[in-house]
DSSP file (Angstrom, degrees, kcal/mol; ACC not computed):
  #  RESIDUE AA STRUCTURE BP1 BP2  ACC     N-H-->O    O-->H-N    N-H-->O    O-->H-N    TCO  KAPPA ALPHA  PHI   PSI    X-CA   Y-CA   Z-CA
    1    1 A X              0   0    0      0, 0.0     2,-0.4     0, 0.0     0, 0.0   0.000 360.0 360.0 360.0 128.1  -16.3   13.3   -2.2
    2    2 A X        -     0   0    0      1,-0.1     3,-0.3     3,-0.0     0, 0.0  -0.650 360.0-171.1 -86.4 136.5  -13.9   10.9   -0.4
    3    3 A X  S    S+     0   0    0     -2,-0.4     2,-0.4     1,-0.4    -1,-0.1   0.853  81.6  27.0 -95.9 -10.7  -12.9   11.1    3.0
    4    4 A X     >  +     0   0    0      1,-0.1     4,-0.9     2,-0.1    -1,-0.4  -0.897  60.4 171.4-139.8 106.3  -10.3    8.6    3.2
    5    5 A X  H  > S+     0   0    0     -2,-0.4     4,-1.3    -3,-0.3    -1,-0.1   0.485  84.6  62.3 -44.8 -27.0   -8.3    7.7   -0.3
    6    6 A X  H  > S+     0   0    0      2,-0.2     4,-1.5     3,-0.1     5,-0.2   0.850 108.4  40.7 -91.2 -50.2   -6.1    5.8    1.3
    7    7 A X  H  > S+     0   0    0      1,-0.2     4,-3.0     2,-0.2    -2,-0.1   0.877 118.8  48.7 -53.8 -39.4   -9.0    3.5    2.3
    8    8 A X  H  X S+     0   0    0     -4,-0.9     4,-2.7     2,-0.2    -1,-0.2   0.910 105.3  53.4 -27.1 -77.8  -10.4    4.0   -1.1
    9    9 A X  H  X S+     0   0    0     -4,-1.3     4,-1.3     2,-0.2     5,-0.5   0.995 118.9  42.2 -64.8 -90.1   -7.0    3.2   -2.8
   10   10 A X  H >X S+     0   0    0     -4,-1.5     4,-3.2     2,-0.2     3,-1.4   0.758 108.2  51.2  -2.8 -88.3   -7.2   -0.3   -0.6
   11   11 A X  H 3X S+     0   0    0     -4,-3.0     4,-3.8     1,-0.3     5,-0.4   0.907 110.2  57.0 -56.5 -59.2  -10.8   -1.4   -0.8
   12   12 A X  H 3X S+     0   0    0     -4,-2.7     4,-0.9     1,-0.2    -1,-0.3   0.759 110.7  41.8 -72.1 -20.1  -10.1   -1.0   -4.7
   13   13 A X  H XX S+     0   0    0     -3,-1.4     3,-1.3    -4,-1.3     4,-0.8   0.962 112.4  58.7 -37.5 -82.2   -7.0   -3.5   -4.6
   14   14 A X  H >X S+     0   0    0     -4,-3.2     4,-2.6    -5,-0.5     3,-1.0   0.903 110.2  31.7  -8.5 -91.0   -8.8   -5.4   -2.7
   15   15 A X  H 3X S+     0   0    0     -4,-3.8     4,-2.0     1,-0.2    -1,-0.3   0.805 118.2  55.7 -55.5 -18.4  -11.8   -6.2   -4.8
   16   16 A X  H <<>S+     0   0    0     -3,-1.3     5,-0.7    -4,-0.9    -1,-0.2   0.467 111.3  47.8-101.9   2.4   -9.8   -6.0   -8.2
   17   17 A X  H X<5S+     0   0    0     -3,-1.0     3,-3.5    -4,-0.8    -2,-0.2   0.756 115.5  42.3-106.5 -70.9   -7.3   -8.9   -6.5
   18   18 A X  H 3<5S+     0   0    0     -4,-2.6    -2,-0.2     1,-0.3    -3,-0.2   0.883 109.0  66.2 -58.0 -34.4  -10.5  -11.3   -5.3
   19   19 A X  T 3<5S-     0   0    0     -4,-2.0    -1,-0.3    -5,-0.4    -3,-0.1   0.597 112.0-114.3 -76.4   0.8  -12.2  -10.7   -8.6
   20   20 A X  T < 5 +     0   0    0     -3,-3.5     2,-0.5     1,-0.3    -3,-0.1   0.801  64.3 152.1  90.6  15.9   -9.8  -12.3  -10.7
   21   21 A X      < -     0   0    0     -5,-0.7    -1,-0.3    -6,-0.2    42,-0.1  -0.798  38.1-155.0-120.6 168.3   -8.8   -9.1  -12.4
   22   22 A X  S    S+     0   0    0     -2,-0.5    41,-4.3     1,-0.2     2,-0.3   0.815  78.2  23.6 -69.0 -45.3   -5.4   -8.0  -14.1
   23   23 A X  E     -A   62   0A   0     39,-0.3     2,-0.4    37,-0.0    39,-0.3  -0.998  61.7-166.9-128.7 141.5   -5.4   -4.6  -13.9
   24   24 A X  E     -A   61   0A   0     37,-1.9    37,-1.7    -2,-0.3     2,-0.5  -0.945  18.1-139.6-136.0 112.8   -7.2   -1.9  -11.6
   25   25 A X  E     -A   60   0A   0     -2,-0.4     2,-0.2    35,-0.2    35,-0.2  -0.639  20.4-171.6 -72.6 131.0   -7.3    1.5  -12.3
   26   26 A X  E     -A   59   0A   0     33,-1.0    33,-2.1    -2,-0.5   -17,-0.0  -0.901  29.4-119.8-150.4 137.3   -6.9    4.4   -9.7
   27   27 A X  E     -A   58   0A   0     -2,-0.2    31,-0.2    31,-0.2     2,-0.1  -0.084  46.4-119.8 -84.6 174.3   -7.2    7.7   -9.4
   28   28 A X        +     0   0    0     29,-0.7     2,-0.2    28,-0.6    -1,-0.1  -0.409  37.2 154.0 -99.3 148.5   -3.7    9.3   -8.4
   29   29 A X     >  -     0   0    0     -2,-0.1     4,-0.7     1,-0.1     5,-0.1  -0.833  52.7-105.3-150.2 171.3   -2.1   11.4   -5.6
   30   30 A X  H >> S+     0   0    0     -2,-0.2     4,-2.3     2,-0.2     3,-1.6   0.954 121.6  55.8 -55.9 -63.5    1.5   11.6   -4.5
   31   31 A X  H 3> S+     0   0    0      1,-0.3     4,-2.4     2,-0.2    -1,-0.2   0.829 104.5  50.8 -30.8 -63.8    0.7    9.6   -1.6
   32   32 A X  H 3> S+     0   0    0      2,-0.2     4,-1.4     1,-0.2    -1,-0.3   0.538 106.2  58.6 -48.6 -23.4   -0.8    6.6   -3.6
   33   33 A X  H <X S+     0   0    0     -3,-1.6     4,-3.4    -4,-0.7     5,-0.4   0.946  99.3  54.8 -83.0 -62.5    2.2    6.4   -5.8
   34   34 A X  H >X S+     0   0    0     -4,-2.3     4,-1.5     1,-0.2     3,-0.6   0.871 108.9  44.0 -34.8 -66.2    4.2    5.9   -3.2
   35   35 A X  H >X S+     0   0    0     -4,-2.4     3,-2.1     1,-0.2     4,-0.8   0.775 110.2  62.8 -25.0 -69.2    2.3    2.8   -1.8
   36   36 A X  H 3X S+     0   0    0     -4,-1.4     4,-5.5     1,-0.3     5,-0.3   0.749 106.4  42.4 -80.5 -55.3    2.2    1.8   -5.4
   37   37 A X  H <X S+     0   0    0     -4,-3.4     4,-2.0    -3,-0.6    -1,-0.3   0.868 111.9  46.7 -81.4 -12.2    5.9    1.7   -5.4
   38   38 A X  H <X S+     0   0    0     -3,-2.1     4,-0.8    -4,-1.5    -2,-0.3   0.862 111.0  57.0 -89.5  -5.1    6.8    0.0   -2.3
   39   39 A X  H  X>S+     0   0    0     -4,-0.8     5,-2.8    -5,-0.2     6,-0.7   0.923 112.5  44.8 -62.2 -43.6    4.0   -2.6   -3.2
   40   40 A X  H ><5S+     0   0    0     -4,-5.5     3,-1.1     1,-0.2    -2,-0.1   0.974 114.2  45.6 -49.2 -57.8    6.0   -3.0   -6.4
   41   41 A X  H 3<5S+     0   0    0     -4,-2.0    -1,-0.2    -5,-0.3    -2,-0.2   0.646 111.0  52.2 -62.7 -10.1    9.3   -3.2   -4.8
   42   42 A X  H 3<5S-     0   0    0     -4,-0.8    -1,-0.2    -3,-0.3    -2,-0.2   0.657 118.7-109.5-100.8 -15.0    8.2   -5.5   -2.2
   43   43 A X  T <<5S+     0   0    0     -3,-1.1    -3,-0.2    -4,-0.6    -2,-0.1   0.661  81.3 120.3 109.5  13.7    6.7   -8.0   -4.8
   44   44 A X  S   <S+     0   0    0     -5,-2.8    20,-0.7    -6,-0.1    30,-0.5   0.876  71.3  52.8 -94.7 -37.0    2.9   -7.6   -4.4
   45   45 A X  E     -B   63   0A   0     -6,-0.7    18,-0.2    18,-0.2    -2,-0.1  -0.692  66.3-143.1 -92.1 160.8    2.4   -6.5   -7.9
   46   46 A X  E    S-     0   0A   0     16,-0.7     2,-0.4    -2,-0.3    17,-0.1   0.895  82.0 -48.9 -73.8 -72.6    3.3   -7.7  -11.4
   47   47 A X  E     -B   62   0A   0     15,-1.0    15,-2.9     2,-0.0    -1,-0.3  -0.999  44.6-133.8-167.5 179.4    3.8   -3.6  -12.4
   48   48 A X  E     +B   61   0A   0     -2,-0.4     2,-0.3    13,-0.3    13,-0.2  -0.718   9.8 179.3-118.0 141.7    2.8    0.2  -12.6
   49   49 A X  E     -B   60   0A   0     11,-2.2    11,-4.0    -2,-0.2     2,-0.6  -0.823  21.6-142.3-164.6 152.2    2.6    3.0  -14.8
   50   50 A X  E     -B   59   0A   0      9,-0.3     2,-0.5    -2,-0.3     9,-0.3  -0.891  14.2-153.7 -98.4  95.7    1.4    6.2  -13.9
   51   51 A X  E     -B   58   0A   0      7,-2.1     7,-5.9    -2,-0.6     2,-0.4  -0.838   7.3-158.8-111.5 133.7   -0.9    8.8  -16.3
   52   52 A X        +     0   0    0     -2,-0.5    -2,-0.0     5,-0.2     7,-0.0  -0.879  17.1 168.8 -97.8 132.3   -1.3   12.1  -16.3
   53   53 A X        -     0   0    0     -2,-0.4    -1,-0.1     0, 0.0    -2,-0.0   0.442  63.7 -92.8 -97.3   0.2   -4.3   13.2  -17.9
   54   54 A X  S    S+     0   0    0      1,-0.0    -2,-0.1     0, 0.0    -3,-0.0   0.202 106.3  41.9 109.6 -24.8   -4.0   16.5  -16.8
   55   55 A X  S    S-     0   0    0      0, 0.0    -3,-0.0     0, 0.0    -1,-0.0   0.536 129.3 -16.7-136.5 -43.2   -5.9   17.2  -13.5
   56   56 A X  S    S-     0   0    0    -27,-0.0   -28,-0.6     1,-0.0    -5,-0.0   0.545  82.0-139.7-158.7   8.7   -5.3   14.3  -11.2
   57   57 A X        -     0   0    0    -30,-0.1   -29,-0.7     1,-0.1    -5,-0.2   0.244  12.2-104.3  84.5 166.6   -4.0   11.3  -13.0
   58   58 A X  E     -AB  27  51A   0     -7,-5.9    -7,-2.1   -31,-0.2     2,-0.5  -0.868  14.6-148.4-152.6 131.1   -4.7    7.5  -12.7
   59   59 A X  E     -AB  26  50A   0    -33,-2.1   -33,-1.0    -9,-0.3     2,-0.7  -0.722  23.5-158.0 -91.6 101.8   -2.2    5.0  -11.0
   60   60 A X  E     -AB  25  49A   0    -11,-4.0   -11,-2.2    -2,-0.5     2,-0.4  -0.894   6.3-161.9-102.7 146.4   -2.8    1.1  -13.2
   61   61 A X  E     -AB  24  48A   0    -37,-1.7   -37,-1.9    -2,-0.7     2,-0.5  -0.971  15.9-158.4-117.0 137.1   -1.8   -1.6  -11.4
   62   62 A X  E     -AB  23  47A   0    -15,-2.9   -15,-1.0    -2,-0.4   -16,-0.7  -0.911  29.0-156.6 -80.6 112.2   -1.1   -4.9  -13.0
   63   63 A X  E     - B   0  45A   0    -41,-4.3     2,-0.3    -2,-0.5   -18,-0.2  -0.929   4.7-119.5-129.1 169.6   -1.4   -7.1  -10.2
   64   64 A X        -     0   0    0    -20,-0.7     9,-0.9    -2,-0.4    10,-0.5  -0.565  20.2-177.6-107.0 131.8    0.1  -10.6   -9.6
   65   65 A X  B     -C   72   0B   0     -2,-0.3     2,-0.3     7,-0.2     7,-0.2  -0.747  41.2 -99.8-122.1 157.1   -1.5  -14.2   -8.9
   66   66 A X     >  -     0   0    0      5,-5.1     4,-1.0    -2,-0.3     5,-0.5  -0.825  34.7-130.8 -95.0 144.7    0.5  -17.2   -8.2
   67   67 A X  T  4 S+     0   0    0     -2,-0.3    -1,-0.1     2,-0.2    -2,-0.0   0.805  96.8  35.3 -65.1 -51.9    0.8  -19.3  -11.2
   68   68 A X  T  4 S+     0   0    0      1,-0.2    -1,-0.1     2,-0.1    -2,-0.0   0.986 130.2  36.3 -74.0 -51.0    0.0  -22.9  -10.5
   69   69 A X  T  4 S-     0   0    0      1,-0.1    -2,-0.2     2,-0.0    -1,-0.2   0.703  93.3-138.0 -70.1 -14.5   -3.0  -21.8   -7.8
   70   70 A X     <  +     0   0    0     -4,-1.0    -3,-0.2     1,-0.3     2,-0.1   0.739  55.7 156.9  62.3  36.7   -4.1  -18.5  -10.0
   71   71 A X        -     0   0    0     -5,-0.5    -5,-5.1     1,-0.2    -1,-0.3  -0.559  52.3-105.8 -61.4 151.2   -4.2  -16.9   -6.0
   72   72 A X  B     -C   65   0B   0     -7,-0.2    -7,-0.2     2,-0.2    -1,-0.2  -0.168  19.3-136.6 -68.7-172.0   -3.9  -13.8   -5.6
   73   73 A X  S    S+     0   0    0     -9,-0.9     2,-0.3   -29,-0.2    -1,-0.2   0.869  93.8  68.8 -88.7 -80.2   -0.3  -12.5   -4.2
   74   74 A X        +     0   0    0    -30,-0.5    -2,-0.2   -10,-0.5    -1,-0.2  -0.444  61.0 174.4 -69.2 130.7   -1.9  -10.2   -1.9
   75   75 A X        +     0   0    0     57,-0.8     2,-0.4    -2,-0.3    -1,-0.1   0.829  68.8   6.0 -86.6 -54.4   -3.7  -12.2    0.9
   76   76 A X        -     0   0    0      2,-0.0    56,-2.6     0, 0.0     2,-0.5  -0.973  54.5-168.1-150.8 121.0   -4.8   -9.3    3.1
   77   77 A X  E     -D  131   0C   0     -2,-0.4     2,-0.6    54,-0.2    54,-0.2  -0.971  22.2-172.3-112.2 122.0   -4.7   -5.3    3.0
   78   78 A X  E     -D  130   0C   0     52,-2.2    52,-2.5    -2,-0.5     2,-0.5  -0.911  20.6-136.3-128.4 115.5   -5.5   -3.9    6.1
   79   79 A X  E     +D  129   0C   0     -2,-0.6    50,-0.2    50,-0.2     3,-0.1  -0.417  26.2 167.5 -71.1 134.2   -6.1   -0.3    7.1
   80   80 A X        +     0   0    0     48,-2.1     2,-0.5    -2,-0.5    49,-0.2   0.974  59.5  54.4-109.8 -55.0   -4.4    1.0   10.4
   81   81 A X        -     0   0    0     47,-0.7    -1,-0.4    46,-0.7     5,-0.2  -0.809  69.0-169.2 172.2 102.1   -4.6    4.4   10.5
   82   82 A X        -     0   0    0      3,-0.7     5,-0.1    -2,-0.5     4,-0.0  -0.447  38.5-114.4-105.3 172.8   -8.0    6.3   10.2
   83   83 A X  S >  S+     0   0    0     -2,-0.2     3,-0.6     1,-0.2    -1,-0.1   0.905 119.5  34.1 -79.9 -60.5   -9.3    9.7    9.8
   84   84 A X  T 3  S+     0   0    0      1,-0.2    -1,-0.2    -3,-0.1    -3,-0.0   0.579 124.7  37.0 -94.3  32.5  -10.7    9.3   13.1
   85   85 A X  T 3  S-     0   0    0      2,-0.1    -3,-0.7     0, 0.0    -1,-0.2  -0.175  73.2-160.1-160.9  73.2   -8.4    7.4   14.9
   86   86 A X    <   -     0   0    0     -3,-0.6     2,-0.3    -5,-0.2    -3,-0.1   0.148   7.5-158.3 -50.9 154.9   -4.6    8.2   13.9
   87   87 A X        +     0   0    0     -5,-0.1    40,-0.4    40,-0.1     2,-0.3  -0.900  18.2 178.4-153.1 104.8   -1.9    5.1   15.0
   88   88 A X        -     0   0    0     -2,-0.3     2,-0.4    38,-0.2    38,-0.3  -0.867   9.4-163.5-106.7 162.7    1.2    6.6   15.2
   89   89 A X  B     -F  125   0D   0     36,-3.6    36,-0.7    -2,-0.3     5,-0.1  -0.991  14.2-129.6-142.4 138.8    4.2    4.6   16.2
   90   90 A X        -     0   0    0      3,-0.4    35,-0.3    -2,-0.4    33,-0.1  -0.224  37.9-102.3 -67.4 162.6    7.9    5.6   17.5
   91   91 A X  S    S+     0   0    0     31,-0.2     3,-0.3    33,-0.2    32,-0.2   0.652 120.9  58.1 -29.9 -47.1   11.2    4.1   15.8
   92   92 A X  S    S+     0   0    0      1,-0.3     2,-0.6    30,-0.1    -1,-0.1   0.998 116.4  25.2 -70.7 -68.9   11.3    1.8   18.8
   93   93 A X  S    S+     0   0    0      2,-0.0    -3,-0.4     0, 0.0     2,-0.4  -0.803  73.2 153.0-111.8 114.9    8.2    0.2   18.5
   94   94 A X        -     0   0    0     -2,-0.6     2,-0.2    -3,-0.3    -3,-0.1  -0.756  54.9-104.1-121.8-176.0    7.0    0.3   14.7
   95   95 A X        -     0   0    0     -2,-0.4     2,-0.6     2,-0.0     9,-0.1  -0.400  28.2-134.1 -88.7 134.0    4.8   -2.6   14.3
   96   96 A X        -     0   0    0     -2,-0.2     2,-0.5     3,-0.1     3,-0.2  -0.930  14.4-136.5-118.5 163.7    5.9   -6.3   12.3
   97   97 A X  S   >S-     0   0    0     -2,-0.6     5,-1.9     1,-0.2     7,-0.0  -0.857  76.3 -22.2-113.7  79.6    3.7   -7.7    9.9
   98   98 A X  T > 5S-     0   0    0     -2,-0.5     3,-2.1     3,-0.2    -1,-0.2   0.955 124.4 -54.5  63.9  44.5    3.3  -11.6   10.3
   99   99 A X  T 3 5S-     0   0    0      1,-0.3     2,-0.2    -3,-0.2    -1,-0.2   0.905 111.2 -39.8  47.7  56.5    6.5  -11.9   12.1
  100  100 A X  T 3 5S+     0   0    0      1,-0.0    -1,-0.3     0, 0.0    -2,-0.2  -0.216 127.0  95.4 103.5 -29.3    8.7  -10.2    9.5
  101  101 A X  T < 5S+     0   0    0     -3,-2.1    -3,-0.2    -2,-0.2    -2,-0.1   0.951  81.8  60.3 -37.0 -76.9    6.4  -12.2    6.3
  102  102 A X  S   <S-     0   0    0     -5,-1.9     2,-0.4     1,-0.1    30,-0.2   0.407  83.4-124.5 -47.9-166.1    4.1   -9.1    5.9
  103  103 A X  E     -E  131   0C   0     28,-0.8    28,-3.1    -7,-0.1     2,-0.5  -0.981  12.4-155.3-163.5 111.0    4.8   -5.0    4.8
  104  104 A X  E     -E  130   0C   0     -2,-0.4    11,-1.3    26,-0.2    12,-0.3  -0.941  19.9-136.8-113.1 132.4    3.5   -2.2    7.3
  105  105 A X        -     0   0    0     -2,-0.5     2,-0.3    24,-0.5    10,-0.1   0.150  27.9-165.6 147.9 154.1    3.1    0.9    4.9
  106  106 A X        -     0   0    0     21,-0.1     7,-3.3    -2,-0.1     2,-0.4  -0.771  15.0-154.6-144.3 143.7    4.7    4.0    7.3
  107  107 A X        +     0   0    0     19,-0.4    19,-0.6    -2,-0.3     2,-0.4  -0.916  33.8 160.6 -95.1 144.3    4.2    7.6    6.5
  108  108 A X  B >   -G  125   0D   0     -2,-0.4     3,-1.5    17,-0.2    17,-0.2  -0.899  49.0 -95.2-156.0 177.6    7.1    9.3    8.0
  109  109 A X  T 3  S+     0   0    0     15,-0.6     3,-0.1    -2,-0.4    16,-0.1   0.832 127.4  52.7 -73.3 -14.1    9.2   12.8    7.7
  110  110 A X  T 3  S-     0   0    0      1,-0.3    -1,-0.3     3,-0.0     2,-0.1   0.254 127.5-103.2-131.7   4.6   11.4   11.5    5.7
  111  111 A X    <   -     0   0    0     -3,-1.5    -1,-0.3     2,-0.1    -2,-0.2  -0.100  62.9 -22.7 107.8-170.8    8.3   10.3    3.3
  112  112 A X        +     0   0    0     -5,-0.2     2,-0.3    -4,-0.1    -5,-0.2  -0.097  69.2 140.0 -58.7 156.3    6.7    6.8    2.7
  113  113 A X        -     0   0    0     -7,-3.3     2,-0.2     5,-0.0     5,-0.1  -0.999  52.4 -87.2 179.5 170.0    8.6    3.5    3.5
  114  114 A X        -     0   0    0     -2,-0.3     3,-0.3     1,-0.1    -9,-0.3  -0.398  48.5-102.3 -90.0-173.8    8.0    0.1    5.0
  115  115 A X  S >> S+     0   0    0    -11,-1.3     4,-3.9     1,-0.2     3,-2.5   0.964 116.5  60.0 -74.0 -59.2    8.4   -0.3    8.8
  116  116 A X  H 3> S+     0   0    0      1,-0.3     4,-0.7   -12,-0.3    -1,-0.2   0.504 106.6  41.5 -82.1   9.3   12.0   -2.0    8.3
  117  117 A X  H 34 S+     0   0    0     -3,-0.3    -1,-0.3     2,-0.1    -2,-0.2  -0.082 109.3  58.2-118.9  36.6   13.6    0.8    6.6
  118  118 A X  H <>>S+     0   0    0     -3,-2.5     5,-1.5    -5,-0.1     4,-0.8   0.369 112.7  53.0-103.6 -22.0   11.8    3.6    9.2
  119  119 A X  H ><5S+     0   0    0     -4,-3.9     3,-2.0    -5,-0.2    -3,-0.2   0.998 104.4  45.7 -61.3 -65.0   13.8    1.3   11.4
  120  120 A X  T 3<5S+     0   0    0     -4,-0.7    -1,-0.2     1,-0.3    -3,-0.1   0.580 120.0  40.7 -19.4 -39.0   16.9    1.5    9.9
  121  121 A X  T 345S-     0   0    0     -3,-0.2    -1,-0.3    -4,-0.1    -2,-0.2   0.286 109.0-125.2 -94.3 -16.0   16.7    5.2    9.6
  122  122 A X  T <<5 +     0   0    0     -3,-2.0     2,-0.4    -4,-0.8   -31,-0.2   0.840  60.0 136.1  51.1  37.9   15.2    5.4   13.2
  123  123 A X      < -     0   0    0     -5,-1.5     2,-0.3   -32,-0.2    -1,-0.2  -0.758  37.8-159.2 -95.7 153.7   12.0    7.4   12.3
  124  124 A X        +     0   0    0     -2,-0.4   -15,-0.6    -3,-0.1   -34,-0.2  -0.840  23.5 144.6-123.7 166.6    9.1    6.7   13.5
  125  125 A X  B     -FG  89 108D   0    -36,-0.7   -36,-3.6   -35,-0.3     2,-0.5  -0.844  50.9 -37.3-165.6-152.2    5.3    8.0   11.8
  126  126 A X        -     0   0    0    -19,-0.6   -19,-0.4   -38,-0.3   -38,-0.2  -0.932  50.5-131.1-108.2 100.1    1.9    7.2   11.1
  127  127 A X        +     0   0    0     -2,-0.5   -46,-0.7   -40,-0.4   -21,-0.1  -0.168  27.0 176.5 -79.8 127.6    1.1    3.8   10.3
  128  128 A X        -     0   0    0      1,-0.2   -48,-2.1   -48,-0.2   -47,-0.7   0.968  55.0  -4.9 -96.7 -56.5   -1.2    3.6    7.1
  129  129 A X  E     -D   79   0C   0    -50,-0.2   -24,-0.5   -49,-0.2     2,-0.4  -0.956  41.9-133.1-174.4 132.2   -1.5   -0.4    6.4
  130  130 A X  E     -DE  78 104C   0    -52,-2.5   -52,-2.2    -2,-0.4     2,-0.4  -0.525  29.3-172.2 -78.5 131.7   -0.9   -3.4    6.9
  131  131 A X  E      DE  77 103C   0    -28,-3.1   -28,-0.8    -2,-0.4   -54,-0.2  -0.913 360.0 360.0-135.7 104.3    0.1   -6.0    3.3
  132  132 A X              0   0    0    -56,-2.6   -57,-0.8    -2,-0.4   -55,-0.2   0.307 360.0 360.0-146.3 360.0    0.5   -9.4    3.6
């Protein structure tokens, strides 16, 4: 049993990025997808596809290295926001990421998003993770 997914869903990025491999399997939730797409849309992966197998799915990620250095893309995944120790943030102050360079993750009412469009919208939430 996991207690944190989200951390989970991380750590396995993580390792699958520093090991030099192409694609990383994970298992799925609504939540994770989201991430999955603003990681796409922000450029940290190569691509996605989603299967359902029937009970709870598996997220692959293709993920992206820079060509001439064969680095990975993502430098640093950081978890913010803990089981025991919630980091919520206001509209006013939501957090930036390597002076605007990085992607803070937000959960919000109005569902998952990066920091600068819960600004835009003026929501504030619960800050999952830090991507740069």
């Amino acid at each position: 049993m996991l207690t944190d997914p989200i951390s989970d869903y991380l750590t396995r990025l993580r390792n699958a990025s520093r090991a030099g491999h192409r694609v990383v399997n994970i298992p799925a939730s609504n939540l994770k997808k989201e991430m999955t797409k603003i990681l796409f849309d922000q450029g940290y992966i190569l691509s996605y596809k989603f299967e359902d197998d029937g009970v709870q799915g598996n997220i692959k990620i293709a993920l992206k290295y820079d060509k001439a250095t064969k680095e990975p893309v993502i430098k640093k995944l950081q978890r913010i926001s803990k089981p025991g120790l919630r980091k919520y943030s206001g509209s006013d102050d939501l957090p930036r990421v390597l002076n605007g360079l990085g992607v803070a993750i937000v959960s919000t009412s109005h569902g998952v998003m990066t920091s600068k469009q819960a600004k835009q919208e003026n929501v504030g939430g619960e800050v999952l993770c830090y991507v740069y």
